[in-house]
C-alpha positions in Angstrom: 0.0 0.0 0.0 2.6 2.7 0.9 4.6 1.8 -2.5 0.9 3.1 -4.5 0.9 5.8 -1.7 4.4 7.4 -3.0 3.3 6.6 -6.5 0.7 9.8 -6.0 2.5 11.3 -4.0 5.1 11.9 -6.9 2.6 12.1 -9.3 0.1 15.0 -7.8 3.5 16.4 -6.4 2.4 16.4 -2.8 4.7 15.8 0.4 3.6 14.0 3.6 3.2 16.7 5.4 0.0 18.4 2.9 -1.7 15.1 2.9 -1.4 15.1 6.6 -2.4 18.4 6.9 -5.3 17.7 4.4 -6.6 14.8 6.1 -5.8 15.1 9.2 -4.1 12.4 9.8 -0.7 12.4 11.8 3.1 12.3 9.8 4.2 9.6 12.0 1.2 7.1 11.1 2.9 7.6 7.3 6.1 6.7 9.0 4.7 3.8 10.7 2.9 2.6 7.6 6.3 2.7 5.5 8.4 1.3 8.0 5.7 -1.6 8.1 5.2 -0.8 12.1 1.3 -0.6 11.4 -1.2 -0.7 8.8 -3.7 1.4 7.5 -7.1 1.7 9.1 -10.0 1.6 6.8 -11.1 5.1 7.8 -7.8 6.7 7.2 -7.4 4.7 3.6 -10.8 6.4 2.9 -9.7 10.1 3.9 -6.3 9.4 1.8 -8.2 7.8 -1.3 -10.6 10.8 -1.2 -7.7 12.9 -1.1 -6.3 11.7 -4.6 -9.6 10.8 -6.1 -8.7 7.3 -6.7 -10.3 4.6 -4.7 -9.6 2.4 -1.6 -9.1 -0.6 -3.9 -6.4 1.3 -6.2 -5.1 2.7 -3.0 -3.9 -1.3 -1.8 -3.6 -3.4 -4.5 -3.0 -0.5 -7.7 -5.0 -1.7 -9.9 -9.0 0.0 -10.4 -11.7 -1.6 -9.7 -13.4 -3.7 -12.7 -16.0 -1.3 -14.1 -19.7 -3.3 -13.0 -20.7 -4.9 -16.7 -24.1 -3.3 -17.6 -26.7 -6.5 -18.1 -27.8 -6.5 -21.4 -31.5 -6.8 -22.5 -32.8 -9.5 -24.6 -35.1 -9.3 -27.4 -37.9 -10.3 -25.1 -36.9 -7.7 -22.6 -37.0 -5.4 -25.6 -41.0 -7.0 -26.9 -41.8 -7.0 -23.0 -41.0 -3.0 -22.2 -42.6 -2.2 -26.0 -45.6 -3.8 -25.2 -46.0 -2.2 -21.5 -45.5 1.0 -23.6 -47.8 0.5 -26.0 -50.4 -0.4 -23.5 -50.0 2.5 -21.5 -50.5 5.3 -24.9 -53.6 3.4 -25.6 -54.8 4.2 -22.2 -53.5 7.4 -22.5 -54.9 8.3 -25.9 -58.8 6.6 -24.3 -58.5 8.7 -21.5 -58.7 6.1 -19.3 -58.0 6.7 -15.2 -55.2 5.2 -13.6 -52.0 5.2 -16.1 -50.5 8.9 -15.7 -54.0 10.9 -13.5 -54.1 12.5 -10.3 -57.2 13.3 -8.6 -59.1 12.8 -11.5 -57.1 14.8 -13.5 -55.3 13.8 -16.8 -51.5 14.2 -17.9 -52.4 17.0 -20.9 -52.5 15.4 -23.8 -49.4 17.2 -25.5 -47.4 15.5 -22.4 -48.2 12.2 -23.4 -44.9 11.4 -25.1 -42.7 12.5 -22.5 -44.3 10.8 -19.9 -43.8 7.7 -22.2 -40.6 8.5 -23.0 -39.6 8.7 -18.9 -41.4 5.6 -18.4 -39.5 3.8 -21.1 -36.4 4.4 -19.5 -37.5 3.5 -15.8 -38.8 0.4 -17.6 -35.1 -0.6 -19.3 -33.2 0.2 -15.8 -35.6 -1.9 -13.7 -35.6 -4.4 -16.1 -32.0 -4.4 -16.1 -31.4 -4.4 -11.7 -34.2 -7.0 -11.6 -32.2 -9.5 -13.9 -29.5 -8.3 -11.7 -30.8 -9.1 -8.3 -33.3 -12.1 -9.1 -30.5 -14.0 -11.7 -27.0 -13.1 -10.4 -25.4 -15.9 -12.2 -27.1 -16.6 -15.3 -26.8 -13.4 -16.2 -22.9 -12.5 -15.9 -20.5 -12.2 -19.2 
């Protein structure tokens, strides 16, 4: 950890004594860290991290964290939201209560698309964190 700890320090051009004075966390502790006396604490891994905008992870092992894949949608995930979509304008366009009303009142009319447009992303992102959280495994690349 110290060895990625001198790596910013050199790079952002900072001594010691500013990151100490920026976080608040005592010179010797650096000393003890280098000299392999005592190891960070998570809370003081956090302040330095924050400090040089890179995270705990980079902070003790170098390397970033692996960017979370993005689950992709199937066709059927694609027919599914299009269909919930297309049953919602119709109720729009009938006027029917429920779909996009409060207290009796209507979306206007010239709103319609937007409100479809929102919903249509809401749809794709739950879609997406409920593949997520109900099919961990089958749904990893």
């Amino acid at each position: 950890m110290y060895s990625i700890f001198e790596q910013l320090l050199q790079k952002y051009d900072v001594t010691t004594y500013k990151v100490a004075k920026a976080t608040g966390i005592a010179q010797s502790v650096f000393s003890s860290w280098k000299s392999g006396i005592s190891t960070p604490k998570a809370d003081k891994l956090q302040k330095i991290a924050d400090y040089f905008g890179v995270t705990v992870e980079y902070l003790m092992t170098g390397k970033e964290e692996s960017e979370k894949k993005e689950t992709a949608l199937t066709s059927k995930d694609e027919r599914d939201i299009a269909k919930d979509l297309e049953n919602l304008r119709n109720k729009l366009t009938r006027g029917e209560y429920g779909p996009a009303s409060f207290d009796g009142e209507m979306i206007p009319e010239e709103d319609n698309e937007m409100f479809l447009g929102q919903v249509e992303i809401m749809l794709r992102r739950l879609k997406a964190i409920n593949k997520e959280k109900y099919n961990p495994h089958k749904n990893k690349k």
